[in-house]
Steps between C-alpha positions, in 0.01 A plus 500: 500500500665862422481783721271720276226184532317647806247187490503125601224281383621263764518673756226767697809708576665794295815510412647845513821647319619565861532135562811411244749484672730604250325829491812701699781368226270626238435790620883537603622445115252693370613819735891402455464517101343814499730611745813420308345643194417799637860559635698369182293762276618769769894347558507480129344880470766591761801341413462529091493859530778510777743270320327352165504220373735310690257631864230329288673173508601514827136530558396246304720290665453573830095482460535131382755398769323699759136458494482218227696271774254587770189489313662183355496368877118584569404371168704106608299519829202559297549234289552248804245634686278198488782271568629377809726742712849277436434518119400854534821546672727251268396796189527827694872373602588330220369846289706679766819328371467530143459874517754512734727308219345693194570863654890376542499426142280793386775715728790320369407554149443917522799560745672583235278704245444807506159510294318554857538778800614311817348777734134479300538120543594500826232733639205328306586188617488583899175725422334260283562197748326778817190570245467257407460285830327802686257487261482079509461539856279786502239257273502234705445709856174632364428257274159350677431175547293266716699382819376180710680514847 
């Protein structure tokens, strides 16, 4: 049954959007996106008329490593979030590790080149990952939902 069907044939009892429990991580990707769009259109307005085209790389750059890794983390726990809590785990670590090995080589590649602007990469990275995650958080602290204690 999806969360849009509000009625059960089986069942006298409605089922309400506010029951999925996946509503929060939803709600938390959905606010982290347009969070990290909404601050890479500014970073790049910023730092492509502060230092050009290579600011706009760094930007680019730092948007994907930044927010695309955390959104990338809320997105793996959506994916496992009707599966058990080791293989839920099991993916968020094992995701973990392979950004963790993909930013080395991403970093080890463009050390050298000078296409990009370190200091626009560097900032957009550390803002992007706070944004982003505020706003993850900030989606799943009001997101409402029904609670059984």
């Amino acid at each position: 049954m999806s969360a849009e069907n509000t009625e059960n044939t089986d069942s006298p009892f409605e089922i309400s959007e506010f029951d999925d429990h996946r509503r929060p991580l939803q709600r938390a990707l959905k606010f982290g996106s347009i969070a990290l769009i909404v601050f890479t259109l500014i970073s790049l307005a910023i730092w492509g008329a502060t230092r050009g085209v290579p600011g706009v790389w760094g930007v680019v750059i730092g948007a994907a490593v930044g927010g695309g890794f955390v959104l990338l983390t809320a997105l793996s726990v959506l994916f496992t979030a009707n599966s058990n809590v080791t293989t839920t785990g099991a993916v968020v670590l094992g995701g973990w590790l392979l950004k963790i090995v993909i930013l080395i080589i991403v970093l080890a590649v463009i050390k050298d080149m000078t296409f990009y602007d370190n200091t626009a990469l560097f900032v957009t990275v550390v803002i992007a990952l706070v944004v982003v995650l505020l706003t993850e958080v900030w989606g799943v602290v009001t997101s409402r939902v029904t609670y059984v204690g």
